[in-house]
MDTraj code that builds the backbone (N, CA, C; nanometers):
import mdtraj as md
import numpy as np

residues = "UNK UNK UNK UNK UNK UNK UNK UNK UNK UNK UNK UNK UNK UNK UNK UNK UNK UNK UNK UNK UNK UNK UNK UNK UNK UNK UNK UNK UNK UNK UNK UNK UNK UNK UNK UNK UNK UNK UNK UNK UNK UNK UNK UNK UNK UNK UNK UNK UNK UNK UNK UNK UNK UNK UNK UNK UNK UNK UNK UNK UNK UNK UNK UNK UNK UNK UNK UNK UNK UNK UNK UNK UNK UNK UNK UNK UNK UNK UNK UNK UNK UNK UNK UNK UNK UNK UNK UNK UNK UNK UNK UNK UNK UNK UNK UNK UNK UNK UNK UNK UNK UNK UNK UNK UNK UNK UNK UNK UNK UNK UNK UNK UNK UNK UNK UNK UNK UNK UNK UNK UNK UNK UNK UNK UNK UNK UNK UNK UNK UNK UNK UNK UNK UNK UNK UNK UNK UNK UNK UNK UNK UNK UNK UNK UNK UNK UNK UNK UNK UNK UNK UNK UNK UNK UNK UNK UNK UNK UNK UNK UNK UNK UNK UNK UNK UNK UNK UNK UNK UNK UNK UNK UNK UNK UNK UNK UNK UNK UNK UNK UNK UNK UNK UNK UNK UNK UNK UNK UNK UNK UNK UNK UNK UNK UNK UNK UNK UNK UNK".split()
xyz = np.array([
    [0.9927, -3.1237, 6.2909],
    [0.9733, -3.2636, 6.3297],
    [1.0979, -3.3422, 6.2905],
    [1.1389, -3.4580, 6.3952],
    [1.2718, -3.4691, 6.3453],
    [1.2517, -3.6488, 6.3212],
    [1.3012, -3.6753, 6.2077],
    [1.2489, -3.7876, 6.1075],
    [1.3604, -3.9220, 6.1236],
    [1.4459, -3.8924, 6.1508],
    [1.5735, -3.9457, 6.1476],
    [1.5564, -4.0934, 6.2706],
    [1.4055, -4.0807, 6.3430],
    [1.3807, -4.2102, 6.4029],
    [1.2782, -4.2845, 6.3741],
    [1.2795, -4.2397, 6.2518],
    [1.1656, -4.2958, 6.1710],
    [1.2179, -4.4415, 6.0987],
    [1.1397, -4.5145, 6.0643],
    [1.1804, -4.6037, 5.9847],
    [1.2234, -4.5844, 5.8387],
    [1.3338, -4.6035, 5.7566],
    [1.3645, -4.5765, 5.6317],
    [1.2566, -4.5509, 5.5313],
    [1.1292, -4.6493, 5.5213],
    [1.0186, -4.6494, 5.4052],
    [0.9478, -4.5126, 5.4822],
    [0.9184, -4.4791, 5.5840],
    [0.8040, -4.3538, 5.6407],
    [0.9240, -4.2760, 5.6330],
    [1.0511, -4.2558, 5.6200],
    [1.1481, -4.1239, 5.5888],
    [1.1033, -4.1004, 5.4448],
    [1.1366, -4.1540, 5.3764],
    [1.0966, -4.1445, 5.2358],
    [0.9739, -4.1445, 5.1645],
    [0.8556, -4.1902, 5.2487],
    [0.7349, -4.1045, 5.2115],
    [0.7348, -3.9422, 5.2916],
    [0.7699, -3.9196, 5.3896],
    [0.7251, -3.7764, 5.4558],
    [0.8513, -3.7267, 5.3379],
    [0.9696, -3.7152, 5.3100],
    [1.0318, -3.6877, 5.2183],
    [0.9373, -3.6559, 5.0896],
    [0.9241, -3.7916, 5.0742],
    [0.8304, -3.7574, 4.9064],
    [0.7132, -3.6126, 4.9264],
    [0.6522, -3.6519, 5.0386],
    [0.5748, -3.5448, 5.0406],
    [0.5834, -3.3749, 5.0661],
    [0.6977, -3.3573, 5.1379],
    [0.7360, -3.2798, 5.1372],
    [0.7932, -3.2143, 4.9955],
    [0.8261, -3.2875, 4.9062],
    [0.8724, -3.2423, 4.7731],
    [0.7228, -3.2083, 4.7282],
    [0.6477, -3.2783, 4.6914],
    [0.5268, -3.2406, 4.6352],
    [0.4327, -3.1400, 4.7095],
    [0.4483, -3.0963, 4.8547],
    [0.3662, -2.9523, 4.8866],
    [0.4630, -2.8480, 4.8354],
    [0.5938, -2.8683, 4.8234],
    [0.7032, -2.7670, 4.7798],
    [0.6428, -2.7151, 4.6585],
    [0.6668, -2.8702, 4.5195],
    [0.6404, -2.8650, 4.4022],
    [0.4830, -2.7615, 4.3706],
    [0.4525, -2.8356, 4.4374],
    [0.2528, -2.7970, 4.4101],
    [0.2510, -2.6858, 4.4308],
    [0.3438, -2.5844, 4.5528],
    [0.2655, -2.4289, 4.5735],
    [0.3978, -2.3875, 4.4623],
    [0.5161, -2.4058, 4.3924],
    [0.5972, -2.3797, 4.3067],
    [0.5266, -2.3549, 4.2148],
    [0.4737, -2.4947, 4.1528],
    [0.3989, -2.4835, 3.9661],
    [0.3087, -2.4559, 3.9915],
    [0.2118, -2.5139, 4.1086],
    [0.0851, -2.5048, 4.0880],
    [-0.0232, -2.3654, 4.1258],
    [0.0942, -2.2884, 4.2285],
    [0.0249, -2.1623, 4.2592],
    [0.1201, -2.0553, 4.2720],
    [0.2244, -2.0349, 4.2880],
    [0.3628, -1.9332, 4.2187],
    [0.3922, -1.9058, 4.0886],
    [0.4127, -1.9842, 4.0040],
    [0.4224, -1.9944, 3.8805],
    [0.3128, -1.9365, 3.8393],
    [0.1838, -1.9653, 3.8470],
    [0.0614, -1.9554, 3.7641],
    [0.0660, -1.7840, 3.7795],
    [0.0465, -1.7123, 3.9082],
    [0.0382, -1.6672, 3.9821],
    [0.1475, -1.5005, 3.8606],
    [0.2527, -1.5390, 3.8928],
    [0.3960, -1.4743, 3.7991],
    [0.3164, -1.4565, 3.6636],
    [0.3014, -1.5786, 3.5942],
    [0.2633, -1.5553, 3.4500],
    [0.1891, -1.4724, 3.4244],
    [0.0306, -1.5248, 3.5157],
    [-0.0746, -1.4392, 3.5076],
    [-0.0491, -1.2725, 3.5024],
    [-0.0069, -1.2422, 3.6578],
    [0.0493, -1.1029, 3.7010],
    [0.1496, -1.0353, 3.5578],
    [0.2520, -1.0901, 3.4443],
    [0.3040, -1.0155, 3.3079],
    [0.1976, -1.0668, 3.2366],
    [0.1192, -1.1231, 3.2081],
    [0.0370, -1.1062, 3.1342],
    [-0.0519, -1.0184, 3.1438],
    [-0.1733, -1.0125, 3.2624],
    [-0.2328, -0.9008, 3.2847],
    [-0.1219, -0.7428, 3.2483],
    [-0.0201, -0.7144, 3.2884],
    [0.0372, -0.6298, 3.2875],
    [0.1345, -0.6284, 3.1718],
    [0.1372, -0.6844, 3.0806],
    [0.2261, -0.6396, 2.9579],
    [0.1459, -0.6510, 2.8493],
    [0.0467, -0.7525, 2.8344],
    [-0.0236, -0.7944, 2.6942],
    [-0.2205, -0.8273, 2.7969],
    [-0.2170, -0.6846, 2.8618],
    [-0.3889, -0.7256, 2.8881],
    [-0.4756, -0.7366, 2.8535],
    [-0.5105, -0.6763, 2.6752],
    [-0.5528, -0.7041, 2.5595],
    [-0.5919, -0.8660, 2.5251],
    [-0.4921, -0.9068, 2.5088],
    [-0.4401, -1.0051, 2.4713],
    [-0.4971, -1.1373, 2.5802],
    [-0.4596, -1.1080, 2.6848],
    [-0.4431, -1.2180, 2.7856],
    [-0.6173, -1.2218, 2.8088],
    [-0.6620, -1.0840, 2.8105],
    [-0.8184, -1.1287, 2.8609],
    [-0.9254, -1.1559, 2.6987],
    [-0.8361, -1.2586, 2.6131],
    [-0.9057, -1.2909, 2.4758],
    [-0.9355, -1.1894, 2.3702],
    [-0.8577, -1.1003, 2.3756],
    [-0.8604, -0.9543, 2.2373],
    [-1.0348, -0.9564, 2.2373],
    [-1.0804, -0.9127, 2.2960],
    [-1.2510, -0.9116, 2.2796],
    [-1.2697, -0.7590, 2.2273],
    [-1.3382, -0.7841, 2.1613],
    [-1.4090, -0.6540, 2.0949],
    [-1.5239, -0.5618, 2.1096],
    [-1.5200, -0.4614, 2.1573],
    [-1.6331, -0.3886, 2.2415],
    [-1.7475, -0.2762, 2.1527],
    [-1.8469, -0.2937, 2.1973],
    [-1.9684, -0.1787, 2.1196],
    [-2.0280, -0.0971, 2.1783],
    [-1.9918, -0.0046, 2.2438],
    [-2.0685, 0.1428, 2.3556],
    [-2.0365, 0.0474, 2.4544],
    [-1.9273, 0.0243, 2.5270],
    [-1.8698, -0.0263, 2.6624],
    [-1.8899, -0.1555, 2.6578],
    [-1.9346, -0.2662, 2.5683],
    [-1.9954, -0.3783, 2.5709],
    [-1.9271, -0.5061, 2.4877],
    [-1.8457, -0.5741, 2.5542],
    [-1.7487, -0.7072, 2.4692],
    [-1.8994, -0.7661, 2.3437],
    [-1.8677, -0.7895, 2.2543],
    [-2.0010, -0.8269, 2.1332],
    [-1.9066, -0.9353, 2.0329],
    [-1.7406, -0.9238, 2.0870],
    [-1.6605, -1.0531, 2.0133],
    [-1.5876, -1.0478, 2.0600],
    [-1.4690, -1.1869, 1.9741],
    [-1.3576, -1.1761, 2.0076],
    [-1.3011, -1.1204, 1.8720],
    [-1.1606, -1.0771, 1.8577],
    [-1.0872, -1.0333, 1.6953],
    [-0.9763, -1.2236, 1.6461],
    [-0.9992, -1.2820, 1.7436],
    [-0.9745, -1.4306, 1.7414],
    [-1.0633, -1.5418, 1.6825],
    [-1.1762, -1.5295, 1.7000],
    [-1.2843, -1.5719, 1.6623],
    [-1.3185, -1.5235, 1.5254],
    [-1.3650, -1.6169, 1.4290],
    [-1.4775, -1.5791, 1.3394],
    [-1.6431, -1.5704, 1.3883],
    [-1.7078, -1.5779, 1.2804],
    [-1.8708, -1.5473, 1.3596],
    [-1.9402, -1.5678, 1.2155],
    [-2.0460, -1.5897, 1.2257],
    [-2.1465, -1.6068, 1.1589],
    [-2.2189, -1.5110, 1.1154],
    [-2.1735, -1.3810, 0.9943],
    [-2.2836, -1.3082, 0.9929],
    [-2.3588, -1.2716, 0.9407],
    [-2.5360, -1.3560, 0.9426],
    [-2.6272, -1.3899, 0.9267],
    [-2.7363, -1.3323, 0.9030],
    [-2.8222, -1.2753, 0.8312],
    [-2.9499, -1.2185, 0.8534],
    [-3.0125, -1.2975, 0.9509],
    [-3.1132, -1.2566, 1.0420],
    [-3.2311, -1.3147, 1.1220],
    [-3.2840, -1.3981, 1.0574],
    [-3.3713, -1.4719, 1.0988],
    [-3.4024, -1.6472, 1.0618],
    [-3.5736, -1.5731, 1.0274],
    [-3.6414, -1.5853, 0.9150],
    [-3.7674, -1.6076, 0.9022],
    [-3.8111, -1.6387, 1.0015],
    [-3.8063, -1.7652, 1.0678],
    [-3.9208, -1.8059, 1.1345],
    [-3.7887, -1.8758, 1.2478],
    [-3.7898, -1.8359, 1.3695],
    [-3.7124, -1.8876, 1.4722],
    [-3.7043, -1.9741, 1.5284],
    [-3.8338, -2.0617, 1.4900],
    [-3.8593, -2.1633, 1.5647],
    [-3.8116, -2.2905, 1.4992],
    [-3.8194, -2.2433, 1.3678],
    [-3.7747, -2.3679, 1.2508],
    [-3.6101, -2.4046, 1.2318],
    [-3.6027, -2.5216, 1.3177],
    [-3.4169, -2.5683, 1.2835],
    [-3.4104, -2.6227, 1.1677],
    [-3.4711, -2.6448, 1.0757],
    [-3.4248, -2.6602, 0.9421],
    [-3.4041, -2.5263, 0.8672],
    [-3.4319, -2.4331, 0.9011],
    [-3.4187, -2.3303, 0.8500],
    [-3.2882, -2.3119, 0.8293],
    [-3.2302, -2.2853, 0.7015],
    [-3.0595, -2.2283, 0.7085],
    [-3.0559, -2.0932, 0.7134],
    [-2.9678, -2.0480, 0.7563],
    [-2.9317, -1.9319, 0.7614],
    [-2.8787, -1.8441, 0.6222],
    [-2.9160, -1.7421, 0.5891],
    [-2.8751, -1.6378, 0.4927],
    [-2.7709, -1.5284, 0.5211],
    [-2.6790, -1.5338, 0.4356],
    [-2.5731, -1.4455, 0.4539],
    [-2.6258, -1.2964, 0.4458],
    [-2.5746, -1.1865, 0.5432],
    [-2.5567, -1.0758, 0.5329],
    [-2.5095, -1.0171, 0.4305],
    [-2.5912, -0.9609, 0.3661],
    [-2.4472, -0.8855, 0.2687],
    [-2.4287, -0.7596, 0.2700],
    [-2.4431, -0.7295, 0.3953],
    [-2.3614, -0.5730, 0.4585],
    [-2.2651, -0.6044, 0.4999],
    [-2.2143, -0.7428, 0.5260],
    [-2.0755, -0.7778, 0.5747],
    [-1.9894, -0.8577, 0.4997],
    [-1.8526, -0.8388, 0.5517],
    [-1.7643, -0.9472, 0.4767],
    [-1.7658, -1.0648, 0.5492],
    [-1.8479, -1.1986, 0.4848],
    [-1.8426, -1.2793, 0.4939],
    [-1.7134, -1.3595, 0.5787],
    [-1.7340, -1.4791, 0.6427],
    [-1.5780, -1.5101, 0.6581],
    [-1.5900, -1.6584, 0.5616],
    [-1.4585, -1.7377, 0.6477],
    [-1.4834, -1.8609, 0.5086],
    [-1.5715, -1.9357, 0.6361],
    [-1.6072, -2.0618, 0.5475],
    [-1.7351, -2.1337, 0.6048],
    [-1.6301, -2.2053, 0.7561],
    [-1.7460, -2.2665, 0.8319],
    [-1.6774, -2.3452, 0.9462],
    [-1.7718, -2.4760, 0.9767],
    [-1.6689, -2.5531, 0.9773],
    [-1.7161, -2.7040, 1.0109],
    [-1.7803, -2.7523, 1.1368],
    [-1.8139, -2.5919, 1.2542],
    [-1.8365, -2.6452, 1.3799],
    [-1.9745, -2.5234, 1.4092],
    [-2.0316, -2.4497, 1.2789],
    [-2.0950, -2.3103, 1.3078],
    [-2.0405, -2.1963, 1.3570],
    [-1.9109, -2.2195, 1.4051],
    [-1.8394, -2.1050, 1.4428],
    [-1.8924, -2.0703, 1.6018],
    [-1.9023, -2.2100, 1.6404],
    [-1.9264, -2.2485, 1.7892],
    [-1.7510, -2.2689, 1.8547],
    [-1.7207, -2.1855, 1.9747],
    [-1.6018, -2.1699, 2.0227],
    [-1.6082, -2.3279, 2.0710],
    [-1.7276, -2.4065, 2.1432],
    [-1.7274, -2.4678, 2.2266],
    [-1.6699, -2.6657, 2.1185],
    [-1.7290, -2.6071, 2.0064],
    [-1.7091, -2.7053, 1.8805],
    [-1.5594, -2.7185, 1.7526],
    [-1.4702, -2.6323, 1.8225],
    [-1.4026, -2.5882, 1.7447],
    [-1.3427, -2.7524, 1.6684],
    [-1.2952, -2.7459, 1.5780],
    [-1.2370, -2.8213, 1.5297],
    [-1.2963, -2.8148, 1.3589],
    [-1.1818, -2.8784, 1.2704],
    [-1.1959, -2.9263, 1.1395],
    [-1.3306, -3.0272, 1.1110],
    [-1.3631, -3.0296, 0.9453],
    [-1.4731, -3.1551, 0.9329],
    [-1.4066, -3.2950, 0.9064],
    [-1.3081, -3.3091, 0.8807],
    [-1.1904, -3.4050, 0.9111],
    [-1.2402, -3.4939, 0.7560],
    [-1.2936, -3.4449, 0.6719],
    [-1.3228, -3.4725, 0.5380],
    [-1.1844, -3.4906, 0.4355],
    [-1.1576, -3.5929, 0.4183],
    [-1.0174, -3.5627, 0.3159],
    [-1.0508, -3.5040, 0.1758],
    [-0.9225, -3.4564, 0.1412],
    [-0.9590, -3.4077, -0.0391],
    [-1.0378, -3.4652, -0.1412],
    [-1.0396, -3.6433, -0.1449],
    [-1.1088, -3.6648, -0.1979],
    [-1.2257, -3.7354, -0.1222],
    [-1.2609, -3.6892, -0.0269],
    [-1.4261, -3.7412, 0.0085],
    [-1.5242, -3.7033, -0.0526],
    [-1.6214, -3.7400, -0.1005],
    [-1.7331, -3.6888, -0.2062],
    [-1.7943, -3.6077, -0.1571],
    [-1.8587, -3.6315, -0.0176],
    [-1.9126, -3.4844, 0.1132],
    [-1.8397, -3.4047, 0.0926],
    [-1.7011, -3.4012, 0.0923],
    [-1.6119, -3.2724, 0.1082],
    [-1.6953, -3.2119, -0.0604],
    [-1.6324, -3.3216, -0.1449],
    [-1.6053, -3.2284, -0.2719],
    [-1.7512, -3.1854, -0.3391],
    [-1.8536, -3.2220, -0.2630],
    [-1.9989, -3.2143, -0.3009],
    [-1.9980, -3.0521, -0.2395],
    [-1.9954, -3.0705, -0.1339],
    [-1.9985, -2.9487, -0.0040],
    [-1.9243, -2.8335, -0.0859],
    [-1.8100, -2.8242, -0.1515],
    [-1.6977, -2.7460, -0.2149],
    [-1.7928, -2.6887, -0.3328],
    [-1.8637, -2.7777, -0.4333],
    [-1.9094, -2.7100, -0.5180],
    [-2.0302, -2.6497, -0.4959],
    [-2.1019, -2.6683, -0.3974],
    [-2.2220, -2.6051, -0.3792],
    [-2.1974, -2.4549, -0.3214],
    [-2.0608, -2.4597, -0.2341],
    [-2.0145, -2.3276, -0.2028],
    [-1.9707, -2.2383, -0.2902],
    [-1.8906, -2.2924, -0.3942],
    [-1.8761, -2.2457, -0.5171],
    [-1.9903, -2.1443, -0.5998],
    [-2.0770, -2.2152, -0.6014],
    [-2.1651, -2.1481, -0.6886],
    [-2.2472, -2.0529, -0.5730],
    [-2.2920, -2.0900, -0.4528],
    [-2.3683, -2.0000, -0.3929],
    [-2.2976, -1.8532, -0.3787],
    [-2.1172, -1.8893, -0.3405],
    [-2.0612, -1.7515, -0.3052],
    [-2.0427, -1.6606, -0.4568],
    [-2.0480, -1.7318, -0.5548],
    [-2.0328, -1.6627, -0.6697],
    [-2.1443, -1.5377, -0.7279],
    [-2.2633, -1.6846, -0.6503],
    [-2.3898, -1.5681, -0.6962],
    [-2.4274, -1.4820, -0.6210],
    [-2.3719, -1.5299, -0.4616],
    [-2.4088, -1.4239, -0.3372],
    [-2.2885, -1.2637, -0.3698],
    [-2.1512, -1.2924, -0.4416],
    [-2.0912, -1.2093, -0.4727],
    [-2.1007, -1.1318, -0.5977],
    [-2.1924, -1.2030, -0.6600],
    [-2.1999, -1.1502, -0.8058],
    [-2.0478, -1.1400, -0.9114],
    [-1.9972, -1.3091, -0.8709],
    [-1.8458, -1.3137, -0.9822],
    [-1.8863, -1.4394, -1.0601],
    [-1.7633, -1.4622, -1.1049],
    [-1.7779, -1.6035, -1.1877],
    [-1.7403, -1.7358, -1.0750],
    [-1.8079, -1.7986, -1.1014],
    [-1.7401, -1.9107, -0.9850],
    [-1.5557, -1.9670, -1.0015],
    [-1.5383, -1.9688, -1.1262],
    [-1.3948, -1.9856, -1.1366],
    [-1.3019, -1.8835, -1.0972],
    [-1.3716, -1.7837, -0.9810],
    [-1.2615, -1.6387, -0.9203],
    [-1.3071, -1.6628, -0.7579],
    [-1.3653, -1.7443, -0.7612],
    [-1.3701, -1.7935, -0.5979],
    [-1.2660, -1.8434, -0.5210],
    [-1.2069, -1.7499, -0.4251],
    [-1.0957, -1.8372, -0.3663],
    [-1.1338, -1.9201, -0.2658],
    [-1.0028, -2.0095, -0.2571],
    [-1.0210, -2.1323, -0.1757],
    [-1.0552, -2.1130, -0.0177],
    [-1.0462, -1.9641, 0.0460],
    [-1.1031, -2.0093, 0.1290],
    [-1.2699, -1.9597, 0.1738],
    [-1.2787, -1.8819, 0.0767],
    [-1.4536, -1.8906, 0.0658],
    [-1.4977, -2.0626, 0.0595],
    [-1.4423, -2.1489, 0.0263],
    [-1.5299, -2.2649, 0.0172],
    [-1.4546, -2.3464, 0.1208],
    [-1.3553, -2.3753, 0.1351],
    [-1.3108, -2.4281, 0.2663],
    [-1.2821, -2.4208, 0.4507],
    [-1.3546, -2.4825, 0.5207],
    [-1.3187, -2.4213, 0.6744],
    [-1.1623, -2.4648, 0.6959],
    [-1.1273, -2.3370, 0.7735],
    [-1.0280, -2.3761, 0.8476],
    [-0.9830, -2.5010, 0.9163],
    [-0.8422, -2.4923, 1.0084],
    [-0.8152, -2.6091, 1.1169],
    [-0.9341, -2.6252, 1.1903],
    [-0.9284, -2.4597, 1.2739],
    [-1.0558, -2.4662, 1.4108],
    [-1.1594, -2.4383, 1.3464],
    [-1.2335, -2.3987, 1.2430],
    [-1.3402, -2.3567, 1.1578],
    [-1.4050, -2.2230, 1.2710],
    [-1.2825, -2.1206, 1.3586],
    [-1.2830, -2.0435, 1.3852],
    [-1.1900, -1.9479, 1.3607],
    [-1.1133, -1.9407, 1.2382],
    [-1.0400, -1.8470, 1.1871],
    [-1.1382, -1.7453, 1.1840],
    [-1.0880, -1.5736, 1.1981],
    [-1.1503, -1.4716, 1.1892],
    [-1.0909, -1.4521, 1.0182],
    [-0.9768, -1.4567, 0.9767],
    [-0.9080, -1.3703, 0.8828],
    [-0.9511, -1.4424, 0.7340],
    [-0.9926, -1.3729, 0.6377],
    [-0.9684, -1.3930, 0.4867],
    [-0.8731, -1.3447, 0.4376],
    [-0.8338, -1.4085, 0.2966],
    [-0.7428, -1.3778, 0.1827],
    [-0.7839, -1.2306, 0.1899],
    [-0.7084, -1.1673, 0.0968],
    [-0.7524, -0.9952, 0.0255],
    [-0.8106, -1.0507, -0.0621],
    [-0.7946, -1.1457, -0.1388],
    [-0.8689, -1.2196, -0.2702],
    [-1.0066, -1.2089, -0.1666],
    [-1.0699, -1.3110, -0.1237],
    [-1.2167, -1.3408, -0.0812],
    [-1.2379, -1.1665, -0.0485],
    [-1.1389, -1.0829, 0.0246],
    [-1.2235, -1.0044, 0.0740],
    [-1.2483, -0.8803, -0.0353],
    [-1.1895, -0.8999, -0.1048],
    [-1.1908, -0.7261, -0.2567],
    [-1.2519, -0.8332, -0.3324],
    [-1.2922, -0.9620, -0.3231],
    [-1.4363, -1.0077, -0.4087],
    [-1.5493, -0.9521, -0.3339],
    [-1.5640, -0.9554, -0.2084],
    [-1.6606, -0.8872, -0.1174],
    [-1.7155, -0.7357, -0.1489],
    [-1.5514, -0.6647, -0.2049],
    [-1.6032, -0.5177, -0.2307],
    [-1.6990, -0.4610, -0.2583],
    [-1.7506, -0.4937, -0.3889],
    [-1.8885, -0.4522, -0.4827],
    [-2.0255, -0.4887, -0.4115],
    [-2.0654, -0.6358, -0.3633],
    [-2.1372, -0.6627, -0.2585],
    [-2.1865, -0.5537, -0.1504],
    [-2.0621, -0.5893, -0.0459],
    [-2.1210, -0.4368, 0.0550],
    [-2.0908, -0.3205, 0.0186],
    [-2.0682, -0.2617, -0.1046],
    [-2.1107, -0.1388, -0.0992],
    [-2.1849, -0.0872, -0.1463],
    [-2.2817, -0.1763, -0.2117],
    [-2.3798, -0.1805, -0.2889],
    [-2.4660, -0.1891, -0.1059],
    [-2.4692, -0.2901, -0.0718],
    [-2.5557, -0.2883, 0.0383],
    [-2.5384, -0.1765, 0.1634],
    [-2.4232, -0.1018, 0.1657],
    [-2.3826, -0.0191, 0.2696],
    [-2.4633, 0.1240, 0.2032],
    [-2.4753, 0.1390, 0.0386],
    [-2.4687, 0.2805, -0.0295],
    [-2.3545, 0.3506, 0.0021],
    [-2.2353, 0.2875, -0.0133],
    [-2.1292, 0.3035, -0.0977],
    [-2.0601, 0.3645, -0.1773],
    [-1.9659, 0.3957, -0.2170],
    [-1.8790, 0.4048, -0.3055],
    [-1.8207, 0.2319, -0.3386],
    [-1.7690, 0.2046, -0.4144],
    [-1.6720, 0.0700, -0.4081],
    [-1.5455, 0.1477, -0.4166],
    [-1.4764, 0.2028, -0.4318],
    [-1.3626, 0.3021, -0.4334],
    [-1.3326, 0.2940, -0.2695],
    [-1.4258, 0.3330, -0.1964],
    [-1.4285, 0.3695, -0.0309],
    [-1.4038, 0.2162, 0.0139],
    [-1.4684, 0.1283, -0.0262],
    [-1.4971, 0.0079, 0.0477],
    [-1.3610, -0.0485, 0.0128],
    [-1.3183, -0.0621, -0.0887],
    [-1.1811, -0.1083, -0.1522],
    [-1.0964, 0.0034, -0.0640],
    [-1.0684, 0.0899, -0.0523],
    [-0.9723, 0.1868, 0.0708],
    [-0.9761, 0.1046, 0.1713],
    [-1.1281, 0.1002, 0.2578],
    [-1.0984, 0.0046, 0.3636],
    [-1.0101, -0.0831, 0.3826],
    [-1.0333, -0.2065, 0.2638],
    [-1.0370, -0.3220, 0.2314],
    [-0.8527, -0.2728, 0.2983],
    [-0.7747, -0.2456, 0.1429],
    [-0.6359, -0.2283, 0.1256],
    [-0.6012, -0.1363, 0.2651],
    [-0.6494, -0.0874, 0.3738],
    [-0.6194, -0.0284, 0.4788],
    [-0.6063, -0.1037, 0.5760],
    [-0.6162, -0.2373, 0.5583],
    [-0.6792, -0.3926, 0.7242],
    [-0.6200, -0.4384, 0.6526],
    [-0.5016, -0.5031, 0.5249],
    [-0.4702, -0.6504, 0.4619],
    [-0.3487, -0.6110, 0.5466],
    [-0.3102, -0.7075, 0.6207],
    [-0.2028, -0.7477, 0.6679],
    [-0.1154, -0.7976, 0.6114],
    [0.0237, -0.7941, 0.6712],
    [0.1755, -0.8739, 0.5785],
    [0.1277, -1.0333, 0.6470],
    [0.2001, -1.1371, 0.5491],
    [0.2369, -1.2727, 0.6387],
    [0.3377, -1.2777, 0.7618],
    [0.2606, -1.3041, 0.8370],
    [0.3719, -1.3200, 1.0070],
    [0.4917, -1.4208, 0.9293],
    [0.6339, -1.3980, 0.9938],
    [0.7117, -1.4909, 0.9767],
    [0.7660, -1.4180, 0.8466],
    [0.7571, -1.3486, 0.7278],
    [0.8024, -1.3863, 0.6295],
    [0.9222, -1.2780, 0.5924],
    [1.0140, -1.3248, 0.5360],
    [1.1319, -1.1560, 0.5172],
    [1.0280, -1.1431, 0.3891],
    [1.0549, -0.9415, 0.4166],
    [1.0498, -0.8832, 0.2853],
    [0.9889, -0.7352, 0.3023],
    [0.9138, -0.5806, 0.2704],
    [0.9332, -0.5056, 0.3613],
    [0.8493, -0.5236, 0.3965],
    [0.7317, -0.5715, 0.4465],
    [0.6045, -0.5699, 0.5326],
    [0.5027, -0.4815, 0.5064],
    [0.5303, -0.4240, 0.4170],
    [0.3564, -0.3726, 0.2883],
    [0.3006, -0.4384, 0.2827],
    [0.1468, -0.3501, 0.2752],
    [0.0679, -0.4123, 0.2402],
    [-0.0017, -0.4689, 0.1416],
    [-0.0533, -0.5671, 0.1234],
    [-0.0575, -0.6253, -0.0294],
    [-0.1742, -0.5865, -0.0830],
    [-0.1492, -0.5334, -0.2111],
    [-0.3192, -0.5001, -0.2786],
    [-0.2962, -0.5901, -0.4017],
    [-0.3988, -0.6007, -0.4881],
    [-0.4574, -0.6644, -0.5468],
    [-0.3712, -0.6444, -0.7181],
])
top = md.Topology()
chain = top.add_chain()
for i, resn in enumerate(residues, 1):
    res = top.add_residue(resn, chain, resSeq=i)
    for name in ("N", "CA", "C"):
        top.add_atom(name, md.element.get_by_symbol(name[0]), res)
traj = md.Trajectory(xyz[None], top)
């Protein structure tokens, strides 16, 4: 179509527009399109949410924390709180239930009295649910994360965990502590040789 007997203001809208069907199938469906295609194909793990499978069946993500809970007495009752598992390692608490859809912090500062009320009651429950002293509780057994969907603990919270599940697994604690020191990861980012840290 030839534009050039157009009036100056309708040259420069069919112009404009022509940039933006360009732009739009560029970013909006080429681009996407590229990324997607090395992602699926270099990091497909990754790209389709690191989900975690049980006899062919996604049951998490390794991104996600989770809640893991004994069954509720009575199901019907929402006041009912929930009871920790103690066949599992606990994660640290979360400010949203460890709802993907809720993610976020309790936005409580250090010294809010909720926060620091909330802090000591965790204190003592994880002490007695772990069977330690409450003054060996680390900080993030009692504190949620940014997203209060972190999956990962300290080695501290988690070789306090040791004795716990292996008492509840029938155990060794020797075995459970192998585990433990077999999954602690190095800090991303940091020089130094990238061992793993034990206790």
């Amino acid at each position: 179509m030839r534009t050039h007997h157009f009036p100056p203001v309708l040259r420069q809208h069919l112009a404009a527009l022509r940039m933006l069907l360009v732009f739009t199938v560029l970013t909006g469906i080429a681009y996407p399109l590229v990324v997607t295609g090395i992602a699926q194909a270099a990091f497909s793990h990754q790209a389709n949410g690191s989900l975690v499978t049980t006899n062919g069946k996604p049951v998490a993500s390794s991104l996600l924390g989770q809640n893991l809970a004994l069954p509720k007495k009575n199901p019907d009752d929402p006041k009912e709180e929930l009871r920790p598992d103690p066949k599992w390692f606990q994660p640290r608490p979360s400010a949203g239930g460890y709802d993907p859809l809720a993610s976020g912090a309790s936005n409580l500062g250090p010294n809010n009295p909720e926060l620091i009320t909330a802090v000591k009651q965790r204190r003592i429950a994880v002490a007695a649910f772990d069977g330690v002293s409450p003054a060996s509780v680390p900080a993030d057994a009692l504190t949620a994360s940014g997203s209060g969907l972190d999956p990962a603990i300290s080695p501290a919270y988690a070789y306090q965990q040791v004795n716990r599940v292996a008492k509840a697994r029938r155990l060794a604690p020797a075995e459970v502590e192998q585990l433990v020191a077999d999954h602690v990861q190095g800090r991303v980012l940091v020089s130094g040789s990238g061992k793993r840290q034990r206790r």
